[in-house]
PDB file with one MODEL, atoms N, CA, C and O in Angstrom:
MODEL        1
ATOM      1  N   UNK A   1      27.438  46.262  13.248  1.00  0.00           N
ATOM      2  CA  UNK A   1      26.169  46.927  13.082  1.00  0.00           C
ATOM      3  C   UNK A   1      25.020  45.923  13.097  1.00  0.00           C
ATOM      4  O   UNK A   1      24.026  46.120  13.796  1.00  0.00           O
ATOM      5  N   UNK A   2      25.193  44.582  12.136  1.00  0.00           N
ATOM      6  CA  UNK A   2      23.945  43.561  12.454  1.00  0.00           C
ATOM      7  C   UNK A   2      23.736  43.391  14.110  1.00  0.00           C
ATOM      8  O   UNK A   2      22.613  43.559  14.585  1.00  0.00           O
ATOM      9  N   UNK A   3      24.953  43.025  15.018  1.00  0.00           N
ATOM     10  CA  UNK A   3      24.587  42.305  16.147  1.00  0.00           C
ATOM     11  C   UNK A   3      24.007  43.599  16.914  1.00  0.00           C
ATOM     12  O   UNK A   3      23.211  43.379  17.826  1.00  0.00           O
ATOM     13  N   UNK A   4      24.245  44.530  16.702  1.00  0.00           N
ATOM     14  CA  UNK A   4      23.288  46.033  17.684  1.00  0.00           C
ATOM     15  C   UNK A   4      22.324  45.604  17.254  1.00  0.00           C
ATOM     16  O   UNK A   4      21.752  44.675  17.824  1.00  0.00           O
ATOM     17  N   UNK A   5      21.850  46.163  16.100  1.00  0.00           N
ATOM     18  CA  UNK A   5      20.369  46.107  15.447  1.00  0.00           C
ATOM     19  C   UNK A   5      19.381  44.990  16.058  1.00  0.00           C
ATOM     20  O   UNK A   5      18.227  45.092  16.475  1.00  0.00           O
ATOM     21  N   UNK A   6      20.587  43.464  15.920  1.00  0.00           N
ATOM     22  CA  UNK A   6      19.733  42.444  16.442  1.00  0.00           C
ATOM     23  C   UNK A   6      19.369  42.653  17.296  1.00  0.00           C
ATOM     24  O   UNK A   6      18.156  42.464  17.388  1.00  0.00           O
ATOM     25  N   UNK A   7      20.205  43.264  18.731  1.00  0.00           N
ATOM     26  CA  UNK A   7      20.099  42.725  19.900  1.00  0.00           C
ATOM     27  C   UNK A   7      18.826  43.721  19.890  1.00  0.00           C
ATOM     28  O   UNK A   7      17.670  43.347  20.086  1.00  0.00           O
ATOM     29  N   UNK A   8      19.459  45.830  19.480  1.00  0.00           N
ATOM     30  CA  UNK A   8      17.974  46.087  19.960  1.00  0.00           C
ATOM     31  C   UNK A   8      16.830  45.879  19.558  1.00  0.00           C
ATOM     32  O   UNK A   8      15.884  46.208  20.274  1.00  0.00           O
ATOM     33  N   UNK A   9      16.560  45.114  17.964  1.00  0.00           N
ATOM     34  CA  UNK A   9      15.462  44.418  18.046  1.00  0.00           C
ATOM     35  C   UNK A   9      14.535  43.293  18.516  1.00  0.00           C
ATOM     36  O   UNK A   9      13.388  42.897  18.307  1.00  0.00           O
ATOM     37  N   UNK A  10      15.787  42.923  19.384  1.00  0.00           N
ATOM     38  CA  UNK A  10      14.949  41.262  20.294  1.00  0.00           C
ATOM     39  C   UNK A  10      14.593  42.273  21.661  1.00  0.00           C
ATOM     40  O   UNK A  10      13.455  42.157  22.117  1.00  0.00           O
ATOM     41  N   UNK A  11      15.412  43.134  22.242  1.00  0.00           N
ATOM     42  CA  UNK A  11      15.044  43.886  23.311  1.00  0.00           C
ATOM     43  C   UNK A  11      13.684  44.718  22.894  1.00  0.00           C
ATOM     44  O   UNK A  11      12.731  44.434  23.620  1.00  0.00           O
ATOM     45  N   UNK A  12      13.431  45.596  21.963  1.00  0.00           N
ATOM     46  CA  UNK A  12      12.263  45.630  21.555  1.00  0.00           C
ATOM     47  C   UNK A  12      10.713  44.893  21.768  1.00  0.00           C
ATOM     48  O   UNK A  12       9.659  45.300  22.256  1.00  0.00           O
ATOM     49  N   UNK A  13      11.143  43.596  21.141  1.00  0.00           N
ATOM     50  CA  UNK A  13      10.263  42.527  20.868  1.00  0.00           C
ATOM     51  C   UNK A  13       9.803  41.974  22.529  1.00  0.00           C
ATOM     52  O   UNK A  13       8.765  41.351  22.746  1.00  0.00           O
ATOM     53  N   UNK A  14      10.832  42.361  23.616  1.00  0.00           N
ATOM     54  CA  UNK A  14      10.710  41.550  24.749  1.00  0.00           C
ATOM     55  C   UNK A  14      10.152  42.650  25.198  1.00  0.00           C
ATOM     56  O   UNK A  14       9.032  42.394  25.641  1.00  0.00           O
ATOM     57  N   UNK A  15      10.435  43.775  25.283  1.00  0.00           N
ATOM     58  CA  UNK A  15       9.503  45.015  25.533  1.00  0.00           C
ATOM     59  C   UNK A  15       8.266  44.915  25.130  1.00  0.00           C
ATOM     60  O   UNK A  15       7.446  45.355  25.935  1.00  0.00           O
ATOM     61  N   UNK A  16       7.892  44.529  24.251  1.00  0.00           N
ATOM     62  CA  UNK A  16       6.592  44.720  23.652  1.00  0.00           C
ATOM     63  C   UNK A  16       5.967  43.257  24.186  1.00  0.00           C
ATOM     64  O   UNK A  16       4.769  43.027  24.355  1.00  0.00           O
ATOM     65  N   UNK A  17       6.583  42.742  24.310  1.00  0.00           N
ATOM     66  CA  UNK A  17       5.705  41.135  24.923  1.00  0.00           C
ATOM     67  C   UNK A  17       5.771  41.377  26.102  1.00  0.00           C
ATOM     68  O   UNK A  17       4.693  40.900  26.454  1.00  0.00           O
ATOM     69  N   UNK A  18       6.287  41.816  27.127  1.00  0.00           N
ATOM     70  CA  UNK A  18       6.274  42.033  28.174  1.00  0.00           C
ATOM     71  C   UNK A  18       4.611  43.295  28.467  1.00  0.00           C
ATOM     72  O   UNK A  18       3.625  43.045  29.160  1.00  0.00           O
ATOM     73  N   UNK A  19       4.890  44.537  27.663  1.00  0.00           N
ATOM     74  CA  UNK A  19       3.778  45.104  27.806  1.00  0.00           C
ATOM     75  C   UNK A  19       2.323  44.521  27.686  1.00  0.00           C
ATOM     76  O   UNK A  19       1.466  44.661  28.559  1.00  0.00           O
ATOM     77  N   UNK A  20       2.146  43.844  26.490  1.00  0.00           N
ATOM     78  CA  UNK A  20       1.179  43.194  26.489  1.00  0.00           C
ATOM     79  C   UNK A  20       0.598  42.165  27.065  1.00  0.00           C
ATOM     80  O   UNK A  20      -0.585  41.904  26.845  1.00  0.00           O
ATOM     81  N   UNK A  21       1.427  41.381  27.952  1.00  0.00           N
ATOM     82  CA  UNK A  21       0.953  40.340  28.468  1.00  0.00           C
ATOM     83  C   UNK A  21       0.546  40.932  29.805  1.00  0.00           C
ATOM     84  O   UNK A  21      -0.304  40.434  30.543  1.00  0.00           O
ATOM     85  N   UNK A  22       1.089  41.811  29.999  1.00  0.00           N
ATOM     86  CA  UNK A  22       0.638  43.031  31.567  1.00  0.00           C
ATOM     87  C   UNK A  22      -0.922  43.601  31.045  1.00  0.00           C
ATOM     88  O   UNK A  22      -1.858  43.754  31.829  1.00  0.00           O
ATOM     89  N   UNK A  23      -1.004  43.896  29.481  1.00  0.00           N
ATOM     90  CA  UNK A  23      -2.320  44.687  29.431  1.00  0.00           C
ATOM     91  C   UNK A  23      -3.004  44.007  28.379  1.00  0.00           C
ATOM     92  O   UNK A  23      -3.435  44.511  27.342  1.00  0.00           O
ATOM     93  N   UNK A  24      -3.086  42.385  28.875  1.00  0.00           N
ATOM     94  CA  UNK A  24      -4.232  40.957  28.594  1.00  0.00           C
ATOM     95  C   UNK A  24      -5.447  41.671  28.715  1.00  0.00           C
ATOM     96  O   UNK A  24      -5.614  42.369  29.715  1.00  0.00           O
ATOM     97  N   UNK A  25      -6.385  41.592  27.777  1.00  0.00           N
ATOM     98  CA  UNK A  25      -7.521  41.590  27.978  1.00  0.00           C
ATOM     99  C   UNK A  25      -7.993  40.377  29.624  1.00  0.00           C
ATOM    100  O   UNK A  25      -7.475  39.263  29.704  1.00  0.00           O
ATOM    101  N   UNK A  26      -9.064  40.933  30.810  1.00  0.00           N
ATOM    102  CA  UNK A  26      -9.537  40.155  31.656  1.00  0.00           C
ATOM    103  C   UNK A  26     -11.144  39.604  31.584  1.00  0.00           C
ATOM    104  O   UNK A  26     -11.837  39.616  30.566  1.00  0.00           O
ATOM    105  N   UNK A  27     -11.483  39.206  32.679  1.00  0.00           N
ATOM    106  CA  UNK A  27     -12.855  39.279  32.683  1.00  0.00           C
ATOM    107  C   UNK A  27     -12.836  39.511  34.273  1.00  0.00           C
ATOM    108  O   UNK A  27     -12.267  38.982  35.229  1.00  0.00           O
ATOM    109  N   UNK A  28     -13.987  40.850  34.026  1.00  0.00           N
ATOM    110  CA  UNK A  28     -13.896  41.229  35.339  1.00  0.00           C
ATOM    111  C   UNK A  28     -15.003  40.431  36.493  1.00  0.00           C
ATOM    112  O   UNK A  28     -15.958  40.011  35.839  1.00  0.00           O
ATOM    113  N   UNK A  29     -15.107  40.219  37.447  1.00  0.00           N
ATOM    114  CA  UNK A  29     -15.071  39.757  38.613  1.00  0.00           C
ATOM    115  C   UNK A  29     -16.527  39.838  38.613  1.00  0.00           C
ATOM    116  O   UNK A  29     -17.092  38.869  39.120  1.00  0.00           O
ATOM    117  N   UNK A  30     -17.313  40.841  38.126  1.00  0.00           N
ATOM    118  CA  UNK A  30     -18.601  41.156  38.561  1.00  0.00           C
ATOM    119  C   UNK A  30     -19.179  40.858  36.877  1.00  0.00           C
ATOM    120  O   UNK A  30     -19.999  41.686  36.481  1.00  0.00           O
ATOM    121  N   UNK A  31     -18.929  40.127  36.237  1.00  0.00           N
ATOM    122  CA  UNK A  31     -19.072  39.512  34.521  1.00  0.00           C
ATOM    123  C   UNK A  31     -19.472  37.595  34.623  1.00  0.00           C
ATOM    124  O   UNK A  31     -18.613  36.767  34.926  1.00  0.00           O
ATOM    125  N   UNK A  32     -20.857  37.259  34.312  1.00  0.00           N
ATOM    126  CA  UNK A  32     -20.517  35.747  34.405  1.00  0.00           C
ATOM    127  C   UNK A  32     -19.343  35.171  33.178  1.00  0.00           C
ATOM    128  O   UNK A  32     -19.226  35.508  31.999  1.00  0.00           O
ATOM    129  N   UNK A  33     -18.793  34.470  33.756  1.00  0.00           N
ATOM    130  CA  UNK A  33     -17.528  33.434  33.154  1.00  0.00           C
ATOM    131  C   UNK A  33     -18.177  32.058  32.630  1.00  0.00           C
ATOM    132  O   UNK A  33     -17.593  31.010  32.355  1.00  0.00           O
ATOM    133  N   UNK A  34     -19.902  32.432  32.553  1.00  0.00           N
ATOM    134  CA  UNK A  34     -19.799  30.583  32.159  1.00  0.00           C
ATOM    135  C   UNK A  34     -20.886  31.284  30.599  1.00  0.00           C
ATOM    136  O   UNK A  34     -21.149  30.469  29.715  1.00  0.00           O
ATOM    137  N   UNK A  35     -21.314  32.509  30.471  1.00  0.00           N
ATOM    138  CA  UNK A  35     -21.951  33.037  29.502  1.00  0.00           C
ATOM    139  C   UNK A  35     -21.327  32.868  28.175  1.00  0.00           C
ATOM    140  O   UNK A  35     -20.283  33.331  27.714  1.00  0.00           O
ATOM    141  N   UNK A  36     -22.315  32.013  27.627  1.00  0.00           N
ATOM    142  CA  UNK A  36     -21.253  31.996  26.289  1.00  0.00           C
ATOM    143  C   UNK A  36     -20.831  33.130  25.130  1.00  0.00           C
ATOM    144  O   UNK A  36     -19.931  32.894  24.324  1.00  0.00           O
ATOM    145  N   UNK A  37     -21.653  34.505  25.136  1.00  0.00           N
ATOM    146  CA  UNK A  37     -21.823  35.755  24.926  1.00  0.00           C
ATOM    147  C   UNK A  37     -20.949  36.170  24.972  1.00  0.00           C
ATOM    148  O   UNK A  37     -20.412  36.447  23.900  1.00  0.00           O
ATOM    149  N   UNK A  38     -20.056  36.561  26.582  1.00  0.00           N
ATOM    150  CA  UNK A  38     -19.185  36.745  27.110  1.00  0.00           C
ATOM    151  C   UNK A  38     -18.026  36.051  26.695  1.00  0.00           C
ATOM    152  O   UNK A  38     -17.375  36.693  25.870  1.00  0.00           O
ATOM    153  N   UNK A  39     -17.610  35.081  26.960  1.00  0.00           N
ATOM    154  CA  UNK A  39     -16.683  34.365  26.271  1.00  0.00           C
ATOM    155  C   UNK A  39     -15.929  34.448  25.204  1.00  0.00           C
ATOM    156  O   UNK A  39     -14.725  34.281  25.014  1.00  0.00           O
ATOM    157  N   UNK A  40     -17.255  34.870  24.202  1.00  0.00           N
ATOM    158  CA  UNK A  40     -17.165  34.850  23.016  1.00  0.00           C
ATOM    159  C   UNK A  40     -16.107  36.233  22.699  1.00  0.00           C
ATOM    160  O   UNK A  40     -15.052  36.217  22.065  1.00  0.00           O
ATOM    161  N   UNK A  41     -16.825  37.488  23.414  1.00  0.00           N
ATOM    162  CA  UNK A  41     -16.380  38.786  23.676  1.00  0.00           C
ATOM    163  C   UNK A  41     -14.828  38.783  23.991  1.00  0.00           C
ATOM    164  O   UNK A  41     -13.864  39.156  23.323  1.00  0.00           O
ATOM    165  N   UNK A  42     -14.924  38.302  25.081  1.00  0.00           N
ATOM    166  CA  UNK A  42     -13.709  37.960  25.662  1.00  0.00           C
ATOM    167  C   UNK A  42     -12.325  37.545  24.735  1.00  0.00           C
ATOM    168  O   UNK A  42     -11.265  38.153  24.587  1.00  0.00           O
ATOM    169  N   UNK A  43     -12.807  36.242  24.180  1.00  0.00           N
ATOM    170  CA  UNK A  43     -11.452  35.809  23.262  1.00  0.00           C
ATOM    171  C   UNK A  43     -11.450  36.414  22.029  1.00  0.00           C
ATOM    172  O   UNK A  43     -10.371  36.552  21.454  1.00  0.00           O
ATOM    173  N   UNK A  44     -12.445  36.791  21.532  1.00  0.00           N
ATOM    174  CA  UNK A  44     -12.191  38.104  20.439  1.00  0.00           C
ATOM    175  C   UNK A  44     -10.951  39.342  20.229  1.00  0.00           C
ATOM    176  O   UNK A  44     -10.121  39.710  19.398  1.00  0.00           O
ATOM    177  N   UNK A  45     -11.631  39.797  22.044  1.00  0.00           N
ATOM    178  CA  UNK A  45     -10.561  41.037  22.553  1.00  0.00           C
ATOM    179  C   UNK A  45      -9.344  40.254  22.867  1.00  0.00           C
ATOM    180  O   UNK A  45      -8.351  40.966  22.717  1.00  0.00           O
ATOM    181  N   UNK A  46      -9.101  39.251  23.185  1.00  0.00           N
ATOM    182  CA  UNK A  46      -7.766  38.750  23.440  1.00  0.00           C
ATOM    183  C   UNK A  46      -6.839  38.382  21.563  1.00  0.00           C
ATOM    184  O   UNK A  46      -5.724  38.334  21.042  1.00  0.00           O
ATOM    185  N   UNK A  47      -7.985  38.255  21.320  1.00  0.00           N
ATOM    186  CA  UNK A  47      -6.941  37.283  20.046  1.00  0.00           C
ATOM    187  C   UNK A  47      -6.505  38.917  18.974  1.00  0.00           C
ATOM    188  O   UNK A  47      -5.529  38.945  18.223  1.00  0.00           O
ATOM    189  N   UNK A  48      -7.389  40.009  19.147  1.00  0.00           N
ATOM    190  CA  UNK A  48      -7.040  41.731  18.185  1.00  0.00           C
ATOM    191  C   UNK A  48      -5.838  41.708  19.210  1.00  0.00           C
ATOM    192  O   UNK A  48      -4.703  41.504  18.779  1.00  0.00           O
ATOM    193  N   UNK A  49      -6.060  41.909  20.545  1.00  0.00           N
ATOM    194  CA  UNK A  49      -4.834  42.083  21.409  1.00  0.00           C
ATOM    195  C   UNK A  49      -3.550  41.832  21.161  1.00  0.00           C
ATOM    196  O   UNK A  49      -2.560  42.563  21.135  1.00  0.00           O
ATOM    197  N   UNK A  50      -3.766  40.292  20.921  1.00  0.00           N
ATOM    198  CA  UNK A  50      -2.366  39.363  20.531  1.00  0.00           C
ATOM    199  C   UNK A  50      -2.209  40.010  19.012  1.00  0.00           C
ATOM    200  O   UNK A  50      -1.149  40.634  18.963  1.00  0.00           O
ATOM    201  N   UNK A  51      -2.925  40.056  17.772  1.00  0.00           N
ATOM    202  CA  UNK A  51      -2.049  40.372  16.582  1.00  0.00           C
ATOM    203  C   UNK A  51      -1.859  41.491  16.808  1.00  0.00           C
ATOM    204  O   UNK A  51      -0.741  41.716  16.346  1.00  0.00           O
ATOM    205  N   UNK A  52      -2.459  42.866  17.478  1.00  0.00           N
ATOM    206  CA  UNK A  52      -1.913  44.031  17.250  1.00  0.00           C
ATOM    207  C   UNK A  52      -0.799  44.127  18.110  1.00  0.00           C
ATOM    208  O   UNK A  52      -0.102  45.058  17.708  1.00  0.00           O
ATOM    209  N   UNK A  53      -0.366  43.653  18.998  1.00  0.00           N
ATOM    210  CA  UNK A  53       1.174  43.497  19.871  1.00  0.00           C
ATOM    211  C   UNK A  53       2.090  42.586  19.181  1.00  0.00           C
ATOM    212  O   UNK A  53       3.292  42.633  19.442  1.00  0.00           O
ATOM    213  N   UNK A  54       1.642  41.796  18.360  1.00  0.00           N
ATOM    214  CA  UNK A  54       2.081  40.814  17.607  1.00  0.00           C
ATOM    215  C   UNK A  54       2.713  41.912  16.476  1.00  0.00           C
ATOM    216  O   UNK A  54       3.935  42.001  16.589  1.00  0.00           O
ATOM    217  N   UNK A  55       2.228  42.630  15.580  1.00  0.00           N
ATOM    218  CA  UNK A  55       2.506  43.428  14.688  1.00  0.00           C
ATOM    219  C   UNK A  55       3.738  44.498  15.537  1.00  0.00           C
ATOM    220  O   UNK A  55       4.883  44.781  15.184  1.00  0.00           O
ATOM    221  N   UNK A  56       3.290  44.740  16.243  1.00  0.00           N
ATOM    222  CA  UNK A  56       3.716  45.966  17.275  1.00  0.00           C
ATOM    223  C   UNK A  56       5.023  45.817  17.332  1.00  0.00           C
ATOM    224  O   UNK A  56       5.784  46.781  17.419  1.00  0.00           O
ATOM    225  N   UNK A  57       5.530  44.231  17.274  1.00  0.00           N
ATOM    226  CA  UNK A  57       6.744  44.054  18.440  1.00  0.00           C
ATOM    227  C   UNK A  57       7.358  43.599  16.597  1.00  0.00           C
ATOM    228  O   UNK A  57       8.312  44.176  16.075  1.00  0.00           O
ATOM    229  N   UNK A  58       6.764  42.787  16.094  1.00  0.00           N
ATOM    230  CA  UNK A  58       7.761  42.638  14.821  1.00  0.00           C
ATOM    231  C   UNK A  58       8.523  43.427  13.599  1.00  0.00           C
ATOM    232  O   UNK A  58       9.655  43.449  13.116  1.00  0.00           O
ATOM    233  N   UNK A  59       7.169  44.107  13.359  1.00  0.00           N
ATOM    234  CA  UNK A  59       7.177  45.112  12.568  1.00  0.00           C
ATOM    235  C   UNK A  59       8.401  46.105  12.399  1.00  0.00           C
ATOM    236  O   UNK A  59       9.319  46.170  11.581  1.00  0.00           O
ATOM    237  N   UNK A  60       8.021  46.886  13.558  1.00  0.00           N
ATOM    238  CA  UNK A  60       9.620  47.658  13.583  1.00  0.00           C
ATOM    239  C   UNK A  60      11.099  46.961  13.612  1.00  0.00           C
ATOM    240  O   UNK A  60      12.067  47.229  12.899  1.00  0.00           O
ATOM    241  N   UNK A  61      10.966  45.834  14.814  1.00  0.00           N
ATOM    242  CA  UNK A  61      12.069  45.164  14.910  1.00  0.00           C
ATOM    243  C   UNK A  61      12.823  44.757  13.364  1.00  0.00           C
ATOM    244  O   UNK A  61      13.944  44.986  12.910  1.00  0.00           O
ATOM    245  N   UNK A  62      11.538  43.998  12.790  1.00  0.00           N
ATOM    246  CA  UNK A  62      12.136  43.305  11.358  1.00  0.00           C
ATOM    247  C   UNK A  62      12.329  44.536  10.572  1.00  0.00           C
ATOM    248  O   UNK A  62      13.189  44.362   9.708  1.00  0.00           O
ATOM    249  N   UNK A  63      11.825  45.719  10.574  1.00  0.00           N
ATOM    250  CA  UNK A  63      12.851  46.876   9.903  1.00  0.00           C
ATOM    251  C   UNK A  63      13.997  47.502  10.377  1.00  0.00           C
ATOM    252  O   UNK A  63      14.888  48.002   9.690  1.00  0.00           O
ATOM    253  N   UNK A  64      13.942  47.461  11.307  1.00  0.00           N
ATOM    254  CA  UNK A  64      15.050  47.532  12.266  1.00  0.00           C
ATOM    255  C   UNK A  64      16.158  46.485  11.721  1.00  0.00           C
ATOM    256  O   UNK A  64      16.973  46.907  10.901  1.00  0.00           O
ATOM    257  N   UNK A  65      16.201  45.566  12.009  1.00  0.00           N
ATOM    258  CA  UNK A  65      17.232  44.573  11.545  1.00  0.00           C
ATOM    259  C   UNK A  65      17.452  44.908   9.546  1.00  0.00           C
ATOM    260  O   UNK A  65      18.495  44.887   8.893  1.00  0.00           O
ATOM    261  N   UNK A  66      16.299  45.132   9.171  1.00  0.00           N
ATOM    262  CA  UNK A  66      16.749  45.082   7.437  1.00  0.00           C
ATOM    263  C   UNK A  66      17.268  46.346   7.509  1.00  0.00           C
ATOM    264  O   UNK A  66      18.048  46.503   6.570  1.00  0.00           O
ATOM    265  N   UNK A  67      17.174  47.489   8.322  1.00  0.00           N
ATOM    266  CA  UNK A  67      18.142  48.686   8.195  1.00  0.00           C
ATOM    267  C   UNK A  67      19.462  48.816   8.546  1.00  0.00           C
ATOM    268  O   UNK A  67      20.175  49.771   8.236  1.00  0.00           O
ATOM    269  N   UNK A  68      19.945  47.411   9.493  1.00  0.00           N
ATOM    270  CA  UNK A  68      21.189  47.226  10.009  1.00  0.00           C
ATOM    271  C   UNK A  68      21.665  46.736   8.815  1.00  0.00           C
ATOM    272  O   UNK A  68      22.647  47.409   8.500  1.00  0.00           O
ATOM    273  N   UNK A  69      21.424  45.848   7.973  1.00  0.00           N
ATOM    274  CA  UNK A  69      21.899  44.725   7.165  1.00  0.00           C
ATOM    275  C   UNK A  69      21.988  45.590   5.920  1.00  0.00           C
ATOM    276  O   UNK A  69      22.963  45.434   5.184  1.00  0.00           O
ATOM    277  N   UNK A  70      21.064  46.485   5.620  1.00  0.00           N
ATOM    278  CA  UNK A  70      21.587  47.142   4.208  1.00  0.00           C
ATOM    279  C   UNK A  70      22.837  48.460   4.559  1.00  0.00           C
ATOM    280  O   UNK A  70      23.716  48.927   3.834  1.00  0.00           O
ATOM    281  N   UNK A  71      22.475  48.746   5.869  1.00  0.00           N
ATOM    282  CA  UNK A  71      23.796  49.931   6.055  1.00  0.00           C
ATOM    283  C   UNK A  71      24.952  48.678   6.197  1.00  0.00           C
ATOM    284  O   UNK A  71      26.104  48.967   5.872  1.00  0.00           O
ATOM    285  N   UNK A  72      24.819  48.028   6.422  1.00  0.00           N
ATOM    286  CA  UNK A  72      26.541  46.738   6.703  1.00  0.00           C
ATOM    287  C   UNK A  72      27.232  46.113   5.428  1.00  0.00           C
ATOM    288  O   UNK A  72      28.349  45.648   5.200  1.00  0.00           O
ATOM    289  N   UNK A  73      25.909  46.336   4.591  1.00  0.00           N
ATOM    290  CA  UNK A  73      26.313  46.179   3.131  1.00  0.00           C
ATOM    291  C   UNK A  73      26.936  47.277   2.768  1.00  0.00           C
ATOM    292  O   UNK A  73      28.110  47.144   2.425  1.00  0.00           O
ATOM    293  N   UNK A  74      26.419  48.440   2.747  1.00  0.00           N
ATOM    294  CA  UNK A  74      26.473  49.303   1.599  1.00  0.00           C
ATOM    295  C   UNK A  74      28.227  49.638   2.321  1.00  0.00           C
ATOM    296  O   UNK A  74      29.142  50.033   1.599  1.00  0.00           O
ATOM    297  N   UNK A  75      28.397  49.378   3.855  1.00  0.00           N
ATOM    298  CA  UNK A  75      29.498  49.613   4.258  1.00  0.00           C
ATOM    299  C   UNK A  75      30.824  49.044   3.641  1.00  0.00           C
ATOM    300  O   UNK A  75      31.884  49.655   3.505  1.00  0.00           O
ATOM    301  N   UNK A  76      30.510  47.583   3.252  1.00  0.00           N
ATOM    302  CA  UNK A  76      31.703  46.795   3.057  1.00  0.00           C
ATOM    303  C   UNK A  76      31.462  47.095   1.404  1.00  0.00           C
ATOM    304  O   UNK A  76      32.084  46.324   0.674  1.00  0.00           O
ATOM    305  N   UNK A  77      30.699  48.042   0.776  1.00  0.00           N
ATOM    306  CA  UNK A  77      30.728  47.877  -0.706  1.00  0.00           C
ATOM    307  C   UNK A  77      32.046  49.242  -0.636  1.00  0.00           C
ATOM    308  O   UNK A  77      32.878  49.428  -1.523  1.00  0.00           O
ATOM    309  N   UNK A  78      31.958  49.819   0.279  1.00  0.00           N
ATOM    310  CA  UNK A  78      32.466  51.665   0.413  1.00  0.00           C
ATOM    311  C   UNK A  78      34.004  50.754   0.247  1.00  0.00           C
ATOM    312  O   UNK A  78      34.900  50.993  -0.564  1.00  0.00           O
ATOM    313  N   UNK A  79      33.970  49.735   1.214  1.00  0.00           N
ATOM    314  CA  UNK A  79      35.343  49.146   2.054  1.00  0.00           C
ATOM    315  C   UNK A  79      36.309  48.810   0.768  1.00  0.00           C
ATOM    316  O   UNK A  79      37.398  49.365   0.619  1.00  0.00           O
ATOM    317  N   UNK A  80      35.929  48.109   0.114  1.00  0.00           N
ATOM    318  CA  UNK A  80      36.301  47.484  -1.198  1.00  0.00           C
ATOM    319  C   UNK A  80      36.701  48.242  -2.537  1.00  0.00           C
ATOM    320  O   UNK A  80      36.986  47.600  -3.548  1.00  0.00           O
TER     321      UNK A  80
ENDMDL
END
């Protein structure tokens, strides 16, 4: 039961890093890139981006895994 849980929580986690790095905040084409305004804007929206995918991808996973590990317990307590 741990090594499922693990695996589908790293598959999860690669899911979720995978999505997000597809939906990076950009700067679009018709935006100056040397404005420091902009910039500023810019890595703002990138860095909420990164912790809320950041949260996104751990969050569940790491409950995910503590729900494998207390059912594997409570299993081998039944076993005994």
């Amino acid at each position: 039961m741990r090594i499922a849980t693990t695996l589908i929580a790293l598959c999860w986690i690669a899911a979720v890093i995978s999505f997000g790095w597809s939906d990076l905040p950009q700067l679009p084409l018709d935006v100056s890139a040397t404005d420091p305004a902009t910039l500023d804007a810019l890595n703002a929206a990138r860095i909420k981006h990164a912790v809320t995918f950041a949260a996104l991808a751990i969050l569940p996973a790491a409950l995910l895994v503590w729900a494998g590990r207390r059912l594997t317990a409570k299993a081998k307590t039944f076993r005994n």
